[in-house]
MARKETOR-760937 format. One record per residue: x negated, y, z negated of N, C-alpha, C in turn; residue in one letter. Coordinates in pm, whole numbers, plus 50000, padded with zeros to 5 digits. Atoms other than C-alpha are relative to their C-alpha. Layout:
! MARKETOR-760937
XYZXYZXYZA
...
! end
This chain:
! MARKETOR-760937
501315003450060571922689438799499914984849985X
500725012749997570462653038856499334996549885X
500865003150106569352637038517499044985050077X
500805015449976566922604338522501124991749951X
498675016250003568732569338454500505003649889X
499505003750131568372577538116501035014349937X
499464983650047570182611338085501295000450058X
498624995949978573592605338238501605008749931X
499274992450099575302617937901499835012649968X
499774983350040576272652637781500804996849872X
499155000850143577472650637408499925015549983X
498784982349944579782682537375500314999949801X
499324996850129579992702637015501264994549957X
499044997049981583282694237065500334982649929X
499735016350025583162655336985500444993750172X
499705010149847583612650137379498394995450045X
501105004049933580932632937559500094996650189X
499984998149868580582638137923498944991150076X
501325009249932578822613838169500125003150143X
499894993949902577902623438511499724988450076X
499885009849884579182594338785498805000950101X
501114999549901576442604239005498914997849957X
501405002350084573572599038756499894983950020X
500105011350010572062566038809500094989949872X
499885008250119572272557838437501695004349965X
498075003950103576252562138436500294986549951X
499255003950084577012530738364499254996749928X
500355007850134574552518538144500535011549820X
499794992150102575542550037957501794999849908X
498805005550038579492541637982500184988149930X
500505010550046578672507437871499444999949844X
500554997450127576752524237555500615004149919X
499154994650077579592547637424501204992449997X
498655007549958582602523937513500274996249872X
499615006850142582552505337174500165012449875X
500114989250109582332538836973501305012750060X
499254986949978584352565637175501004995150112X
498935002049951587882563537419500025011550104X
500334994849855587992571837770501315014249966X
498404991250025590352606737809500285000950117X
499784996149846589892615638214498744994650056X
500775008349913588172601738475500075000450133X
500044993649869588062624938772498954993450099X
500915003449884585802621939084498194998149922X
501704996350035581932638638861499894996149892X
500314999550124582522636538507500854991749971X
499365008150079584112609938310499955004449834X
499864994650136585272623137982500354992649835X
499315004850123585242604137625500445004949880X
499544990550137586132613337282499564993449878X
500095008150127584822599036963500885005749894X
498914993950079587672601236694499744987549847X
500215011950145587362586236313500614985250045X
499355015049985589912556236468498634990750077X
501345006649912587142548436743499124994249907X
501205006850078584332548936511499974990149849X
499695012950126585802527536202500084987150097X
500055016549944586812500536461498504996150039X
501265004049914583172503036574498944996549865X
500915005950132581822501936216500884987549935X
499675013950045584262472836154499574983150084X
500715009549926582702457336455498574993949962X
501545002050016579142456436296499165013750062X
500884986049960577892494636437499955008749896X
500314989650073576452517436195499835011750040X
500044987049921575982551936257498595003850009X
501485000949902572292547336318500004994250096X
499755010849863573112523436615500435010150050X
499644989149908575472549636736499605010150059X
501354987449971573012581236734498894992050061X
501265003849935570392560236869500254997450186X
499624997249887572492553937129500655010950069X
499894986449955573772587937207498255004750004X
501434992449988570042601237198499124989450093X
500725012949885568892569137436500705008850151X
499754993149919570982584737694500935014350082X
499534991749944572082618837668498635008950098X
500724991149938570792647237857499305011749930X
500274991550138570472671337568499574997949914X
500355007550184569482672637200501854997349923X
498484999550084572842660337002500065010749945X
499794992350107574102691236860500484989149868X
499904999650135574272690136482500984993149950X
499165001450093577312692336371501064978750058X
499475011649971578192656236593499304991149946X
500785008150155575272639036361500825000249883X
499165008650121577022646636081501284995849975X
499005007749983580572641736212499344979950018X
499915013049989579422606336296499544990649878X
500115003350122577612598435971501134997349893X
499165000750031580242610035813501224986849997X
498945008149971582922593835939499714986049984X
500295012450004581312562535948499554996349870X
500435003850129580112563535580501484996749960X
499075004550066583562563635526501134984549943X
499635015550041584592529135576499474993449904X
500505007450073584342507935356499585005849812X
500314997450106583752532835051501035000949875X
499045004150076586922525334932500634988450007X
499725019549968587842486434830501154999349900X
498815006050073590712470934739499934988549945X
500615010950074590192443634505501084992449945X
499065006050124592152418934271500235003949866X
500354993750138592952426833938500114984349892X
499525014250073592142394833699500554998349904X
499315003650083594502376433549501655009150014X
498824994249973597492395833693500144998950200X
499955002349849598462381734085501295013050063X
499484996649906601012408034151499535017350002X
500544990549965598702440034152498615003850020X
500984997949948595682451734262499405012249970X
500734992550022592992477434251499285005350063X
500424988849934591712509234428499095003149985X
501034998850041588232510534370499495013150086X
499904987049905587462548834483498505000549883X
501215001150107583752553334270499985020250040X
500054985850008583922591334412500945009049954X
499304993750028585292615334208501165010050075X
499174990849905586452640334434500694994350074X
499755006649922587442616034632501674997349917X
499165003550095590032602034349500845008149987X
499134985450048591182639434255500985002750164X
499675002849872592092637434628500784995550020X
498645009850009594372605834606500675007549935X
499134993150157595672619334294500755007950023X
499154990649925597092648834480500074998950108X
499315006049873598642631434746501454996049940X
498705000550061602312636134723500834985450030X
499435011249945602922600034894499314990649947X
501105011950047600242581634742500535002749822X
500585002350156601012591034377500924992049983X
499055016250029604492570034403499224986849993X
500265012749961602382544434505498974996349885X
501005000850073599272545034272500145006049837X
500344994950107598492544133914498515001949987X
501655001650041595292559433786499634991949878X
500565012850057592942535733658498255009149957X
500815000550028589432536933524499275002250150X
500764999149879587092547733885500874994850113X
499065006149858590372538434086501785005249959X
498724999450023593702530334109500994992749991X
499185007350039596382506534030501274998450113X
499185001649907598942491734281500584988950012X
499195011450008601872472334313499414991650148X
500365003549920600842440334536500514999950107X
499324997949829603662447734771499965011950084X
499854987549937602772482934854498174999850038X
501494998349946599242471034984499695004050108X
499994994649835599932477335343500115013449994X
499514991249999601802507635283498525011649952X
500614992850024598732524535066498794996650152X
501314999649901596122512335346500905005250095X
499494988549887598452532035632500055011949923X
500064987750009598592563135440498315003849976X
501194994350043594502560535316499445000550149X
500894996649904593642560335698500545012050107X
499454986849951596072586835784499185013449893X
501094988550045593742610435530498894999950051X
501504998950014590462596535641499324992749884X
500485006050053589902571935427500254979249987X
499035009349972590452537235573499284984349875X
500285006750118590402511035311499244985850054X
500965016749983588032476835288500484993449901X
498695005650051590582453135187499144988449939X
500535013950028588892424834964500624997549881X
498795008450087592112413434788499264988250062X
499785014049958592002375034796501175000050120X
498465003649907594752360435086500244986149944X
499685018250045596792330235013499704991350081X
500375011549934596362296535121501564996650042X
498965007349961598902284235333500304985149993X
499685014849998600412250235389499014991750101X
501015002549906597662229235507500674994150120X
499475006949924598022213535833498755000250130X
501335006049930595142196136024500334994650134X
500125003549842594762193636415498364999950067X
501594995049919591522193436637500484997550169X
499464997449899590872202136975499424984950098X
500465007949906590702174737294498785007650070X
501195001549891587242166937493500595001550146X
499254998449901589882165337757501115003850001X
498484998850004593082180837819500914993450044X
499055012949962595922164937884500134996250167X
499664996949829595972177838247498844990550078X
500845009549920592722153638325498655012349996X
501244986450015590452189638310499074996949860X
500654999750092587422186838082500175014749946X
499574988350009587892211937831499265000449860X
500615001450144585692227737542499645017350000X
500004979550005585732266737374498955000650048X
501004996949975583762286937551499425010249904X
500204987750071581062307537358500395010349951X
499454989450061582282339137307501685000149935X
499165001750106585572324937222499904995449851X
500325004450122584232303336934499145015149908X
500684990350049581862336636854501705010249923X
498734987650071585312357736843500984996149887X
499345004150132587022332936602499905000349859X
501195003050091584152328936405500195019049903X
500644987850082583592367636304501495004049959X
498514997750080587832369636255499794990149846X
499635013050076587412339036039498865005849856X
501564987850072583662357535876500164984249902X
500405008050064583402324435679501365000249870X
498925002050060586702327135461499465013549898X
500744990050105584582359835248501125005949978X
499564989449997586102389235129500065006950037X
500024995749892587392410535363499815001850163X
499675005949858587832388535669501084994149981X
498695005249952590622370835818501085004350011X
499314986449969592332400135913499145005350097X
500984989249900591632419936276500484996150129X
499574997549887591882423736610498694992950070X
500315002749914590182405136894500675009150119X
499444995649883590042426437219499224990950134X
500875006549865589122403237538501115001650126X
499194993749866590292411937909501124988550005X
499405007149963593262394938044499804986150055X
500785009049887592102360038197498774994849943X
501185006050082589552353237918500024992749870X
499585007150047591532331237745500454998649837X
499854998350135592742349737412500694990349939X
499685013250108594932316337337499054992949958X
500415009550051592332297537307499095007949898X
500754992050120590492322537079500974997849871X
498395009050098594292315636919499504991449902X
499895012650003593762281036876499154999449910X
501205002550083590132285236764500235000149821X
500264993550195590782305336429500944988449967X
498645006550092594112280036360499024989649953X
500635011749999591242249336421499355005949855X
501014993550093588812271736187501235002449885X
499055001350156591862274135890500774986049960X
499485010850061593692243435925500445001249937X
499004997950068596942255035827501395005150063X
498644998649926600572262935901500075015750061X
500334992749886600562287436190501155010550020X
498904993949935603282318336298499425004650115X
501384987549877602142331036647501435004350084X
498744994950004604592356536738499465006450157X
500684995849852604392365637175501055011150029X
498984990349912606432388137380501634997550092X
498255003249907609382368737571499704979749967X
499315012449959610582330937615498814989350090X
501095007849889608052322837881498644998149925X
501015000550099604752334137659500304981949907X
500065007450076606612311837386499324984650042X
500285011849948606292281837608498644999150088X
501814996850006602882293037744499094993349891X
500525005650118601732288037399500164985049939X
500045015850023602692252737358500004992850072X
500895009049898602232237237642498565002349984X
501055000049989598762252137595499144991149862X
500575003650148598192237837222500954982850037X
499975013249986599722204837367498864994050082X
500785004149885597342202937657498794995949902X
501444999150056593952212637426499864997149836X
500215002650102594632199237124500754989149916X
498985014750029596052167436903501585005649933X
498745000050082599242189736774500844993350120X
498915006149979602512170036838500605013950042X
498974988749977605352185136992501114996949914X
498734997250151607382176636668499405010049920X
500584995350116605012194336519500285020350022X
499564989249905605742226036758500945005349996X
498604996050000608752248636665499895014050108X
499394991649924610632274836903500735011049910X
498614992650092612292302436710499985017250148X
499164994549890613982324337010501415002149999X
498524995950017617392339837115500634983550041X
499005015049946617802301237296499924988949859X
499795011750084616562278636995499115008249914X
500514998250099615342281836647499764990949926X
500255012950067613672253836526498175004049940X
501504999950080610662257336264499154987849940X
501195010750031607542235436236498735006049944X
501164989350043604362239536104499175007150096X
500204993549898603332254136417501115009450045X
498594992650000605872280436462499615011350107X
500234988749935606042304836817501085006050017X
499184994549995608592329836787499845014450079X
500544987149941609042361937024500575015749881X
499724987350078609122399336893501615002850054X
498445000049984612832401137040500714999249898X
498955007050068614602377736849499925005049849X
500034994050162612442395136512500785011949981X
499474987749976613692430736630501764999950011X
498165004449964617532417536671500845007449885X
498794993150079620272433036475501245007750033X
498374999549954624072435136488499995017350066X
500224983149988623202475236477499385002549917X
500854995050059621402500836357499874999149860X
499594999250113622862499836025499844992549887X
499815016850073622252463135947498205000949985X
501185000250055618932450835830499624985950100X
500825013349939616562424436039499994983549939X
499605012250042618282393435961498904988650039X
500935013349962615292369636139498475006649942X
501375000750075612362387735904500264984849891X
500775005050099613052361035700499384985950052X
500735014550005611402336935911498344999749945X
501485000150018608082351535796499884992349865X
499915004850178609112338035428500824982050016X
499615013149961610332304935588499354992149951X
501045012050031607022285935524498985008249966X
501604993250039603932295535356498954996150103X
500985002549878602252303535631498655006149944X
500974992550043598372306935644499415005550088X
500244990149891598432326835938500365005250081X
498914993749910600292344936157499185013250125X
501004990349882598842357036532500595008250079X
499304989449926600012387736669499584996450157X
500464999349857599892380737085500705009050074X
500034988649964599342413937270500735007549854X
499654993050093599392430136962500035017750066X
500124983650023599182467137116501645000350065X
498614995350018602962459437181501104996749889X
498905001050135604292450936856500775010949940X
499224991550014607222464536808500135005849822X
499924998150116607442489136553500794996249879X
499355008450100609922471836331499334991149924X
500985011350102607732443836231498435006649949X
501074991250073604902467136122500435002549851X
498985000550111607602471335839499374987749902X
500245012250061607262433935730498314994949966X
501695007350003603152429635845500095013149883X
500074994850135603372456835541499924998349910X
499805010350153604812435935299498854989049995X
500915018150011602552400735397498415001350037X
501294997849988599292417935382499044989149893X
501115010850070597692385835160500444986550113X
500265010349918598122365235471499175003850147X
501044997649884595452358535729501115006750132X
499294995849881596442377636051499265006450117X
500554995249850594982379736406500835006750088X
499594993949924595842403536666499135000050126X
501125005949856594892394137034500565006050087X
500074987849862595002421037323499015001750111X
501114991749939593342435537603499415011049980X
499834988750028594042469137509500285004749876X
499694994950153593982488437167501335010350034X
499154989749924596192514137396501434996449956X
498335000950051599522519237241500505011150054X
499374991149952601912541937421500705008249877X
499654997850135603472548837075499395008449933X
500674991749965600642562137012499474993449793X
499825008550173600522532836619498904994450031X
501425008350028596852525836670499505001549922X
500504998450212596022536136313500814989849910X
499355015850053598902509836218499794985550041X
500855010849982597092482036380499024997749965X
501125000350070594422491336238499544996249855X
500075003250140595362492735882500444986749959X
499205007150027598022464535903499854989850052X
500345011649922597082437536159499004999949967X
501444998150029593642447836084499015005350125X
500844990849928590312465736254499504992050124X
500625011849890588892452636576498394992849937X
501035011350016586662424336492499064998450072X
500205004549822585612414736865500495005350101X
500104990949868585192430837200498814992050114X
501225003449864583452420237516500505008250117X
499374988949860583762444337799500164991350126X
499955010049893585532428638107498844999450111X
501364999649913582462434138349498684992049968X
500875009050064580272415038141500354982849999X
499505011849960582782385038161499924997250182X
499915006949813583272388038556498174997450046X
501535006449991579292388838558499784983649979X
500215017350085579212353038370500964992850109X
499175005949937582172346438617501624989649905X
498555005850083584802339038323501155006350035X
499124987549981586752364638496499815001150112X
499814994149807587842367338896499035015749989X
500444988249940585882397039041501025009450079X
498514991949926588722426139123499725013050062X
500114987149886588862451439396501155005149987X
498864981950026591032483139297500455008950142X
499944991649922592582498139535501075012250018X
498994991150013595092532139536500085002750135X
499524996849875596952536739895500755006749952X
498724989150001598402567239926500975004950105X
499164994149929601342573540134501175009450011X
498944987450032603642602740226500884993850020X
498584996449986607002606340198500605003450144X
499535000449819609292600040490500385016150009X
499544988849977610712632340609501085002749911X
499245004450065614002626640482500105001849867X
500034998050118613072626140150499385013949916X
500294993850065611452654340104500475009349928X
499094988950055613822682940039500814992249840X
499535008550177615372657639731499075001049973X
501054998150087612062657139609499685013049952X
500084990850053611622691939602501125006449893X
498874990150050614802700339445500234992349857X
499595008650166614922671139161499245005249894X
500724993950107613862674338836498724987249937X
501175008349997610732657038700499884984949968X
500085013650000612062623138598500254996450138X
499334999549911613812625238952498914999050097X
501555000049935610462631439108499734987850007X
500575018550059608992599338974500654993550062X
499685009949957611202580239055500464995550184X
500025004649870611982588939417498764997350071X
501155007349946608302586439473499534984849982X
500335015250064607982556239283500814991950125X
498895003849922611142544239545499745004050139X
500035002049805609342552839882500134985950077X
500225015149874610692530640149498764996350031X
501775003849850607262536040351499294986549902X
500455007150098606082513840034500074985650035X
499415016549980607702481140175498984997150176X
501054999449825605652489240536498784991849982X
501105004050039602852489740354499434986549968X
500655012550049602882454740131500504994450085X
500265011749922603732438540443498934998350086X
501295000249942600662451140618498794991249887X
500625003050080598862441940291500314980649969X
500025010850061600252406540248499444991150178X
500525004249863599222401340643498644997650003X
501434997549969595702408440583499404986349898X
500305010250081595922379540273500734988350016X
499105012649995597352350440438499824987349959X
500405014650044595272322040241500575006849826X
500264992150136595952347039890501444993749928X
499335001150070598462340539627500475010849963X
499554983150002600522377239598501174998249899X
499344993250084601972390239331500695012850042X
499544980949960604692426739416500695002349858X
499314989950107605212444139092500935011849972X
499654988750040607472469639001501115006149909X
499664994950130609602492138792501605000250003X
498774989749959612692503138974501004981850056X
499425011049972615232467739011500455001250136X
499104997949858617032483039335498884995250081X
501104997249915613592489439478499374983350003X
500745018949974612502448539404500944994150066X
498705009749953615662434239490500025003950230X
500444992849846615102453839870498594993450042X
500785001749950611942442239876499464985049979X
499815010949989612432406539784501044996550123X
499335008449892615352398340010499085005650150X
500924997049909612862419840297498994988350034X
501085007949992609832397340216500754985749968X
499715008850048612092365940157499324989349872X
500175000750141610722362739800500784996449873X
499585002450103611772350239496500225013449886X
499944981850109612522383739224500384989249853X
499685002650139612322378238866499965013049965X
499834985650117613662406538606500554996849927X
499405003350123614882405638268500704991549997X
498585007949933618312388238420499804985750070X
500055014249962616812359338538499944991949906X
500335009350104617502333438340498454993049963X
501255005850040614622316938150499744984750084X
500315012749995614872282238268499904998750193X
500194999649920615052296538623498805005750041X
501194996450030612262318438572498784991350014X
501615016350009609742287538494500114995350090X
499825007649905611002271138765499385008850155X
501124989749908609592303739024499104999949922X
501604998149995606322304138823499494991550024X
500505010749946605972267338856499834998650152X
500215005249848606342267439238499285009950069X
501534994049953604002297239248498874995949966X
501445002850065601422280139034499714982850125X
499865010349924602322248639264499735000750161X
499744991349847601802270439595500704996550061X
499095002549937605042262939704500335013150023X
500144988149943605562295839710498975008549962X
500684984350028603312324239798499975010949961X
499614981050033604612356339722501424998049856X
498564996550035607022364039421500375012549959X
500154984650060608072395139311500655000549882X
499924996550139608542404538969499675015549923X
499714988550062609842433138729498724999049900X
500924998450098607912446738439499754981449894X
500115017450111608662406338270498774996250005X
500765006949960605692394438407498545010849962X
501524988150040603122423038271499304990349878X
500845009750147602812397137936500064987049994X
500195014250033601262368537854500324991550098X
500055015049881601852347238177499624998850071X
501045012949953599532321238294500054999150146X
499855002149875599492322638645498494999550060X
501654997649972595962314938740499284999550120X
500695003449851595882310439109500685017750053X
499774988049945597482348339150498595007750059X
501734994549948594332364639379500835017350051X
499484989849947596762392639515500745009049873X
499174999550026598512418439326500495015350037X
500044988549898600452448939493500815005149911X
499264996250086601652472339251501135011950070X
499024995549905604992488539425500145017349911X
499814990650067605642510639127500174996949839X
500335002050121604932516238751500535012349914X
499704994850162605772530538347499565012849998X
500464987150027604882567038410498524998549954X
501375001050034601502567938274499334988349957X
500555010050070600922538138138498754991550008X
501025003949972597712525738062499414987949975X
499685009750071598672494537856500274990650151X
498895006949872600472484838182499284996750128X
500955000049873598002488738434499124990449968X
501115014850058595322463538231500624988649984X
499315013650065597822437938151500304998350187X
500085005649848598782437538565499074996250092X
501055006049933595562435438679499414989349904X
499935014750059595302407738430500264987650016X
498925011449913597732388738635498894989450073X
500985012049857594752378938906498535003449948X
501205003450022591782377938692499834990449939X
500435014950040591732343738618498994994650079X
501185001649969588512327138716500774995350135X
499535007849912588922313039073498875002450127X
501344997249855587082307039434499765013750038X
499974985349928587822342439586500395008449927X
499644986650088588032375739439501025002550002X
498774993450011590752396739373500395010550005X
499624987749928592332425339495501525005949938X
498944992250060594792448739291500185012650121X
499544987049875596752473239539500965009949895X
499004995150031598492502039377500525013050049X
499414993249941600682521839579500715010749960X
499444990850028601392557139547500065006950075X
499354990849965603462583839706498905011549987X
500584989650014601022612539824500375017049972X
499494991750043601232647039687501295002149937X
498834996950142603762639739407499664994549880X
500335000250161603912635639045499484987449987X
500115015350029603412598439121498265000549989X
501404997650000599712609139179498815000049877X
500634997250140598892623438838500484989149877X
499775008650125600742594738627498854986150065X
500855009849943598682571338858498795000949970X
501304995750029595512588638780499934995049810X
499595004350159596752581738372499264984949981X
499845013650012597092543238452498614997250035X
501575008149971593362540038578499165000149907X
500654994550074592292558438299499074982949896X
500075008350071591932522938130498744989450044X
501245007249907590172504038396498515004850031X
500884992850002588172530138454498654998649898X
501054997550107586552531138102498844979949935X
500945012249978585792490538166498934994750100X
500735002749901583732494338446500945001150152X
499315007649867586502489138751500005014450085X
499994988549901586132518439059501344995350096X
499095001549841589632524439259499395009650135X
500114994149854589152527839626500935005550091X
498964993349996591582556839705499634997450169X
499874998549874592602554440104501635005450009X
498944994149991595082572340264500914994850143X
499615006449840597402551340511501085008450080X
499264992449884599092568740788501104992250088X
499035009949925602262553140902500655002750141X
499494991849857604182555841266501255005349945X
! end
């Protein structure tokens, strides 16, 4: 059945919402639910979302009410909304915010649960985890100031996610601004929607900002959204990344675009640990410990300096350990900067409560429109299995599967046909399996980075790819975070994280940096095996931003 433009949606008793790819109003209709509901499948006809209380709080912490939302479900479904998804969405969305957490005056080390609904209260009250935590109070509840995190992760595990307007402290001031020019000779000044995304983290210093999540695509310059809020506080800084390389990402980039010193610039890493009022330390070196047994000897760099802010980068991989600590230091400002809310973990209600709600969003399709963002061509090649392999495939067991598909030779055929066809391109070969890179670096006489490469050799292959000295390098999962490579136009994904959907946005991240010629993501999978259906997982992501893979099936001699 053919709707008009405006009828591509099907909202489902069910809280699913169905949109039909062939309707001329799919995407304006994907485009409409995206900020409210989370892609689940994304077959050939129907694209399937889900609206879930997490969805719609981040969407009422974005500024969407649940008249915006129904207006837009009834703009373009096909049906009348059943019922009972009116008042699920009301609902749910009245709920934010109807419980605030406040100061209590004249006493700085507890706080107050302002719950005004009775039932609501009788509720807490008989909560066998919340009553350790809470005293009753007059229309609330009473709480020690170090168990502020802790009660906002259990009130949004009931359904009741809290609107935090404690005061935060003031950190140690410390005043920088940004260069008219960077150091590199490039004129350089925030663009719009970065200053917009700092701005609504920052909300004017009120109650109940400076705490949250920025989500902007890979390649749309979440440091300098970074940079913005530090410019907008003007104060002593923690910005905590993913590896060694990030760290130094981050300060070369805040040397280039802005007047901080590099005395002013500390390293805290497994190689050096030196603290300034600018302080970039990776999640590694926080997660470290002799063993299990022992306790996280480098939390106490969070208590090092009164910091007045501390920026989670790629927060949807913060390791669960320091969720622990962002528990305790919930009266300090704290940004979280991603592409993806997508946690494999599956702790997107603990980013939510604890880093804080998404703030900011711009859908990547809207950036590659403006052109802040390469234009990327998806593509899934599927090839069989040599002969040879098949009888092991049939007989292994399902990690065994994976991985010998993931490990087709024919795979190495392929990205040399593929790097033939891009001989002006800059190529990136990703993958999972070390045997399988190391084969297909010394093949393609390539450079290989993986965990094991030293750091200082490492920089030295990204510099002479960013330098086009070399064309092609190949690289393990290291290279999925945070690094700057902005002339990458190629990238050929060999093999990937089982489903991962985190993993698939952060690689095609790699080559959407703005540049002359588009860009072309290849990801190669093994036909008719399991590699198929975890592959179908990993699009799931792209998918729900606008991006179409162009499945072909290559036929080898």
């Amino acid at each position: 059945m053919s709707g008009t433009p405006a009828q591509a949606l099907i909202v489902q008793s069910d809280g699913t919402l169905l949109i039909d790819v062939h309707d001329p109003g799919f995407a304006a209709a994907r485009d409409a639910v995206a900020p409210f509901a989370e892609l689940e499948k994304s077959p050939e006809h129907m694209h399937t979302y889900r609206m879930s209380p997490l969805s719609l709080w981040n969407a009422a912490s974005a500024g969407l009410d649940a008249s915006t939302i129904l207006a837009r479900l009834e703009a373009c479904s096909r049906y009348p909304i059943p019922e009972n998804i009116r008042f699920f969405v009301r609902d749910t969305v009245s709920r934010f915010g109807t419980v605030r957490m406040t100061a209590v005056e004249g006493d700085d080390e507890v706080l107050f649960l302002d719950v005004p609904d009775t039932a609501v209260r009788s509720e807490l009250a008989a909560n066998t985890r919340l009553a350790k935590l809470l005293e009753p109070a007059r229309d609330g509840f009473l709480l020690a100031l170090y168990d502020r995190g802790t009660v906002k992760q259990e009130m949004v595990r009931i359904g009741y996610p809290v609107q935090d307007e404690a005061p935060l402290v003031e950190g140690e001031p410390f005043a920088f601004g940004f260069r008219d020019q960077a150091q590199t000779g490039a004129a350089f000044a925030v663009r719009d929607y970065q200053r917009e995304a700092a701005d609504t983290f920052f909300g004017g210093g009120s109650p109940g900002t400076g705490f949250g999540t920025v989500v902007l695509p890979c390649g749309a310059g979440k440091t300098v959204v970074g940079m913005a809020a530090m410019a907008l506080l003007q104060t002593s800084t923690l910005i905590l990344t993913t590896n060694v390389a990030a760290v130094h990402q981050w300060r070369d980039e805040l040397l280039d675009k802005t007047t901080i010193t590099e005395d002013d610039i500390g390293e805290y890493s497994g190689d050096t640990k030196r603290i300034r009022p600018v302080t970039v330390a990776t999640y590694q070196i926080l997660v470290w410990r002799a063993d299990r047994e022992q306790s996280f000897p480098h939390f106490r760099l969070f208590r090092e300096r009164r910091w007045g802010l501390i920026i989670y980068d790629e927060v949807h991989l913060l390791p669960a350990p320091v969720f622990r600590v962002t528990a305790e230091i919930q009266a300090v400002r704290r940004l979280g900067l991603t592409a993806t809310l997508v946690r494999e973990d599956g702790r997107e209600e603990d980013v939510f409560s604890l880093v804080g709600p998404k703030r900011y969003d711009v859908p990547w399709k809207e950036l590659e429109a403006k052109g802040w963002i390469a234009e990327a061509n998806c593509y899934e090649i599927r090839i069989d299995l040599p002969d040879e392999l098949r009888i092991p495939y049939a007989v292994a067991d399902k990690r065994g599967k994976f991985r010998i598909a993931s490990e087709n030779p024919r795979k190495l055929e392929v990205t040399r046909q593929l790097i033939e066809n891009h001989p002006e391109d800059s190529i990136l070969v990703i993958g999972q399996y070390i045997d399988q890179l190391e084969i297909t670096a010394r093949e393609l006489g390539a450079p290989l980075i993986t965990g094991k490469t030293p750091n200082a050799a490492r920089e030295e292959i990204y510099r002479a790819f960013r330098e086009q000295r070399e064309q092609i390098i190949v690289v393990s999962k290291v290279a999925n975070f945070a690094i700057d490579l902005p002339d990458a136009s190629v990238a050929i994904q060999l093999s990937g994280t089982f489903g991962s959907r985190q993993e698939e946005a952060q690689r095609l991240g790699r080559i959407l940096r703005p540049k002359k010629r588009n860009s072309f993501f290849y990801s190669l999978v093994s036909h008719h095996t399991t590699e198929e259906e975890f592959a179908a997982n990993r699009q799931k992501f792209l998918t729900e931003q606008g991006y179409q893979y162009h499945i072909e099936q290559w036929e080898l001699a």
